[in-house]
N, C-alpha and C positions, 0 to 999 in steps of 0.2 A: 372130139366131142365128148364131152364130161358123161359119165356114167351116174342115173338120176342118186340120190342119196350118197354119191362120194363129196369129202369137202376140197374146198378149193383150194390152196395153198399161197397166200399172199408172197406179192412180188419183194423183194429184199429192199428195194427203197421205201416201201411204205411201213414194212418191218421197223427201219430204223427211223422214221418219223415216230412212229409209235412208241420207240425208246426213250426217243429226248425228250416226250413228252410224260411218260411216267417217273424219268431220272427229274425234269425240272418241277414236276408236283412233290417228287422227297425231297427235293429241296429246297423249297418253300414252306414245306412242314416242318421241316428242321430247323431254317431258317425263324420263323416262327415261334417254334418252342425253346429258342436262344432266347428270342428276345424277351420275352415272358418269363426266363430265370435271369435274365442280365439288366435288362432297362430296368429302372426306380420307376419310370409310369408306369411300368404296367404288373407293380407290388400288389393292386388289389386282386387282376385274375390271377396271378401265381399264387397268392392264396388261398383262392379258389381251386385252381386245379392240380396245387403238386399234393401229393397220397404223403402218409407218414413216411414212410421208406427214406424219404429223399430231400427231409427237412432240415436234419445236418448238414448236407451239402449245398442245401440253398442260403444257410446261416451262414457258413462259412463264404459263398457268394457274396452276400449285400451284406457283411463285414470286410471286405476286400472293397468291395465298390466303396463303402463308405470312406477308410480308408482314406484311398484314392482322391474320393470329392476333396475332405479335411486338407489332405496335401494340398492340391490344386488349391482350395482358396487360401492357404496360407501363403501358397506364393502368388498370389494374386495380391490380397494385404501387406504384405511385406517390402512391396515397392513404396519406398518412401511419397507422401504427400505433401505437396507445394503446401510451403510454410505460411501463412496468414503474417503480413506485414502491420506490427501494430507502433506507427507514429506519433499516435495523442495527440495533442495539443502544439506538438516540434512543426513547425512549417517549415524546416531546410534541415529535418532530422541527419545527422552524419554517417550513418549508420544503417542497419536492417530494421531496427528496433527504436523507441525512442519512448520514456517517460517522462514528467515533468515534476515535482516535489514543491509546494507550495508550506513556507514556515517565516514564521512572525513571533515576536515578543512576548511577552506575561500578558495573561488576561488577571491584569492586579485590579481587582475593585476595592474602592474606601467610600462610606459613609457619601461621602458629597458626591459619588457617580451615580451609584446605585438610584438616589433617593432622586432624581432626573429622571427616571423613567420608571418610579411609582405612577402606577395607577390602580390599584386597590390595596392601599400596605397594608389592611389589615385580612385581606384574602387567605385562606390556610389550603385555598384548592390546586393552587400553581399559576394565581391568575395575579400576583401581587405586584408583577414589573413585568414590564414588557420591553426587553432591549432589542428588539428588531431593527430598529433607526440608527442604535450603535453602531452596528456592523453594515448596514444596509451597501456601503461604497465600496466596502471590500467585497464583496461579492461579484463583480465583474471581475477581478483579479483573479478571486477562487476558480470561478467556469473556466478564467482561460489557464488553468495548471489539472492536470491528470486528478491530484492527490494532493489536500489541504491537510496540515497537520496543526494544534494548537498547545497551547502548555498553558494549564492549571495552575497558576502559582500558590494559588490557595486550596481551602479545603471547606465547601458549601456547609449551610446550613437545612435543616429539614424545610419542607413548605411551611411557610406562615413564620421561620424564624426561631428563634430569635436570632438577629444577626448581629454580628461583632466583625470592627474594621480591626490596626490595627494595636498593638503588637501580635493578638491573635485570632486568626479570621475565622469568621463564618459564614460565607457570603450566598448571598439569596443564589435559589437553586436553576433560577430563571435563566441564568447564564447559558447553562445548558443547552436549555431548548433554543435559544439566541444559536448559538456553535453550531447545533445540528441544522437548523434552519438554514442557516448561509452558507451549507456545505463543507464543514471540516467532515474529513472523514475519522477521525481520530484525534487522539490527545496525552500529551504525556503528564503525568505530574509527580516528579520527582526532585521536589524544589524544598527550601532552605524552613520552608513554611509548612510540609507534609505534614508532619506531625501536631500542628495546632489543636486539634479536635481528637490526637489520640487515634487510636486501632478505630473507631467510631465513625469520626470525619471521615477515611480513608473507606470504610465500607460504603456510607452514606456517598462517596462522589462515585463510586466505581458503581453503584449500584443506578444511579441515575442515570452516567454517561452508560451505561448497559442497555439502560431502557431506550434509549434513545438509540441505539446500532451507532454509536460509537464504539469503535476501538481503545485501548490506553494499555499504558505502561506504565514502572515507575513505583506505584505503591499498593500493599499487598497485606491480607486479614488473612490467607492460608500461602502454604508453599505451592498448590495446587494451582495457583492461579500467576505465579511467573513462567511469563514466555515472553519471547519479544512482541512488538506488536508488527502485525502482518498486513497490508493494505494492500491491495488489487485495483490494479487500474480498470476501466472501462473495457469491455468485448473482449475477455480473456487475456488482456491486456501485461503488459512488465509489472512485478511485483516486487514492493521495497518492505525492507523491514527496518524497526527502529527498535534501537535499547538509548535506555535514558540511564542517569546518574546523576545524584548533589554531593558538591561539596561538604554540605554543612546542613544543619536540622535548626540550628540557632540555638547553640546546646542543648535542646533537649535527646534524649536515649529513646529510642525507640524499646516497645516490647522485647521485639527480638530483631536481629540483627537486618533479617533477610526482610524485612517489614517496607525498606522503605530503600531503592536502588542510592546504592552508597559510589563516590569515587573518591574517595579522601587523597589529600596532599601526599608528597613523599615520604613526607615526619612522620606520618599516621604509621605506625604498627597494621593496619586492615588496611593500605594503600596495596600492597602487592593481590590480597586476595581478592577486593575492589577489581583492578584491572582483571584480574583470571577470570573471576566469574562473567564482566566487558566480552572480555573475547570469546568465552563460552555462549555467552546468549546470540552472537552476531555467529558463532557455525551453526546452531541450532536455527536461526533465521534461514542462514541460507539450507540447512538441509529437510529446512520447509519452504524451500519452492522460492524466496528470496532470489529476486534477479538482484537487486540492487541492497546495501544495507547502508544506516548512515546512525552515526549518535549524537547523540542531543544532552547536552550538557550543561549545569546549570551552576554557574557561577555563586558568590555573594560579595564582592569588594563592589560597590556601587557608584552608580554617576561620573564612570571614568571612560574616558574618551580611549585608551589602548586595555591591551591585551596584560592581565597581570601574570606575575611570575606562575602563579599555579594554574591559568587558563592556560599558559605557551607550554611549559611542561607537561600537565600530562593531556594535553590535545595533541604533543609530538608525540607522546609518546604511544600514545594509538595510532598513531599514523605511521610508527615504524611497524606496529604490528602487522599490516597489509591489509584488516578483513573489516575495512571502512572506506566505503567509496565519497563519505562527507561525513565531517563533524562538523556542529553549529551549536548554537550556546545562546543561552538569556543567563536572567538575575543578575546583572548590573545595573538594568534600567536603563541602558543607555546602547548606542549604536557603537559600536566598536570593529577592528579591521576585519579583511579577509584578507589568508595568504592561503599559498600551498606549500605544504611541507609532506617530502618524501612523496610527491605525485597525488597526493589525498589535499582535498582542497578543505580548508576550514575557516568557519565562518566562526569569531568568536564571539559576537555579541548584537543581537535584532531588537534592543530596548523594548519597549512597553508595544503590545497591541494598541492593547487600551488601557485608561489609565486615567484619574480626576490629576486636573493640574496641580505641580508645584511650583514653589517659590521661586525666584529667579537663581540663589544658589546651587539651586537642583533642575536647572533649566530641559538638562537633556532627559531628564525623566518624559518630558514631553512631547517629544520624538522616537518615532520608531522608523523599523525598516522592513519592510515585508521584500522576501525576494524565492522568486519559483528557480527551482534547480532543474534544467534537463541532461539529463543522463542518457546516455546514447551506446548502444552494444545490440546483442544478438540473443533471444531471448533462449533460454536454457544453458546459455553458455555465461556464467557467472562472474569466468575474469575478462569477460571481452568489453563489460562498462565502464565507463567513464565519463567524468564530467564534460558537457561539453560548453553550457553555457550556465552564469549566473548573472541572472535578471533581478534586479534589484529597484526598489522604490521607496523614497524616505517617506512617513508620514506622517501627519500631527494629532493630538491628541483631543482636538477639538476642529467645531468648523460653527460659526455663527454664535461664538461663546456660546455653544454648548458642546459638553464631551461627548465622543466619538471617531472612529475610525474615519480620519481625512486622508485623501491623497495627497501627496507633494510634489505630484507631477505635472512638469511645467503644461500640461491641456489634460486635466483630468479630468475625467466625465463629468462630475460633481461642482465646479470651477474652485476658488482660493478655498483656503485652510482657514489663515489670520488673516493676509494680505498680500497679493500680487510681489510686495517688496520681500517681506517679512519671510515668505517661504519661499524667495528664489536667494535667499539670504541663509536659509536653513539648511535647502538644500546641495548647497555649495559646501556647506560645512559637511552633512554628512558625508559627501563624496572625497574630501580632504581626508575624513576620518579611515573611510572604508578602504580605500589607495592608498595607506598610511604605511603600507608591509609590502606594497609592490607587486599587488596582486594584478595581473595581465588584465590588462582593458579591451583585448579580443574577446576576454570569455566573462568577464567581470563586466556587465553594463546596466545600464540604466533602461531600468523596464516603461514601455511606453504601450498601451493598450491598440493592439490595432484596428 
């Protein structure tokens, strides 16, 4: 019997309940005030509650966790993501990647075109001609290729005029908005005729086709303003670039040299610098972003059905260089072959877009060739493209005796050209013309709208 006011002495199991019980609330506490210096949620109470003392030590903390995070998402990022497969326009693309390149003839205007699609000539606003109907048939051709390119053979006049056909042009400005309208993305003009209008003409078309979000190459009022031109296909789509080059000015001297993209003959003393500065602007292409590049060349021996000495020459001779996936050519006026030399496919000659008729000695001025190129490779990887097909279609240069952009294809949306005989008579020939070098009819064919 306990003695009143002695204490009682707890039993040693309850002792050690008593233990676990004080050890598991320090550690909970401690647990606790971890979290409060270590977890990022809970930054605003450790704010709150740590004292000066111990604020280096919490820096040096949540710089370490930071750290940490930074790493963690870089290798998180750093796992490569599935590539976006971009096809175009390719329905049996051969490849990961696929674009297609739409390019056609001289847009040559004279006097008797233009004044067919007057409707206010004495307008000074931009309203004096309307060639929407010109082009209107090519435009299903355009939708179905990535990237529409055209060539300026001439050099525009301001709005309202005055306009001169030729020998030296000045062709109403209306064109332009025509081009942009039916979808070219761009335009080169670096043709025999640049120089018409002087440093002048050359600013006045660059300034237009600018205003219009066309792209160009070709001819130049600062040195600021050569680069290749760049086009971008659809949803981030394969990107081609293009350098152009002429022959010939039609002896006229440019201001200065660089004014107007040069490729001179062999004979030419500027022939070797010609090609360097070629090659140069095609690495500068690709080491902007170019998947694919191609040049565009522009003749002047005219209305000849083959390839002349100075188109095989130096069209081989860029294709020995390797840093052209296509060369293609106008300024003959006429449809001319395709071959491939050294694996580079080349087109030498797509006659007139458009174009007012000539006389029967100059018959093929009145015939052209529109033909979309698909290029097929992996995009970022620059030598993995190649051509894989060229679609090709003759067209005429009128349809209802009026001029205009005609199909020549045997069920062309639009129906005859001239006549059911006359263009299956035409296009026989051009195919004679274009097979004339032994270009593969796997990959060289006859474009048919599907």
């Amino acid at each position: 019997m306990a003695v009143h006011g002695e204490h009682i002495r707890p039993s040693s199991s309850k002792r050690y309940r008593n233990g676990i019980i004080i050890v598991s609330a320090l550690l909970l506490v401690i647990l606790a005030m971890l979290a409060i210096l270590w977890v990022p949620a809970f930054a605003p109470m450790r704010m709150l509650l740590t004292s000066p003392w111990n604020n280096t030590a919490i820096r040096a903390a949540e710089q370490q966790t930071s750290v940490q995070h930074r790493f963690d998402t870089a290798q998180k990022t750093a796992v490569p993501q599935a590539l976006t497969r971009h096809t175009g326009t390719a329905t049996d693309c051969a490849d990961r990647d696929c674009v297609s390149l739409m390019v056609n003839g001289d847009l040559l205007f004279h006097p008797g075109l233009w004044n067919q699609y007057a409707v206010n000539p004495s307008a000074t606003d931009g309203s004096a001609f309307d060639f929407t109907e010109l082009f209107a048939s090519l435009k299903p051709y355009i939708d179905a290729s990535d990237i529409a390119v055209c060539e300026f053979e001439t050099p525009i006049a301001p709005r309202g005029g005055p306009y001169t056909g030729y020998p030296i042009f000045a062709i109403p400005p209306e064109v332009v908005d025509a081009a942009a309208h039916v979808g070219y993305q761009g335009c080169t003009h670096a043709t025999n005729h640049s120089w018409d209008q002087g440093s002048s003409g050359i600013a006045l078309l660059r300034q237009e086709l600018s205003n219009h979000g066309l792209e160009q190459v070709g001819s130049y009022t600062s040195q600021d303003q050569i680069q290749p031109m760049i086009l971008h296909s659809a949803n981030h789509g394969p990107t081609i670039g293009v350098v152009t080059g002429t022959v010939s000015l039609n002896g006229n001297i440019a201001d200065e040299d660089w004014m107007v993209d040069r490729i001179r003959g062999s004979e030419d003393p500027n022939h070797n610098a010609d090609i360097a500065r070629i090659v140069q602007q095609a690495k500068i292409a690709r080491q902007q972003g170019a998947d694919v590049v191609v040049f565009a060349m522009h003749s002047v021996q005219e209305y000849i059905d083959y390839a002349d000495s100075w188109q095989v020459e130096t069209a081989h001779e860029l294709a020995q260089t390797g840093v052209f996936n296509l060369i293609y050519g106008a300024g003959s006026h006429s449809v001319q072959p395709i071959e491939q030399h050294n694996g580079t496919w080349i087109i030498y000659g797509t006659g007139n877009a458009v174009t007012e008729s000539a006389p029967a000695e100059r018959i093929t001025n009145n015939q052209g060739m529109t033909a979309r190129i698909t290029f097929a490779g992996k995009q970022g990887n620059q030598s993995s493209w190649r051509v894989q097909y060229i679609d090709w279609v003759g067209s005429a240069n009128e349809q209802g005796g009026k001029n205009k952009w005609c199909s020549l294809a045997p069920q062309a949306p639009d129906g005859v050209c001239w006549s059911a005989d006359r263009d299956a008579r035409v296009r026989e020939r051009l195919a004679t013309v274009i097979y004339a070098m032994g270009a593969d009819r796997n990959v060289v064919r006859p474009w048919t709208l599907s």
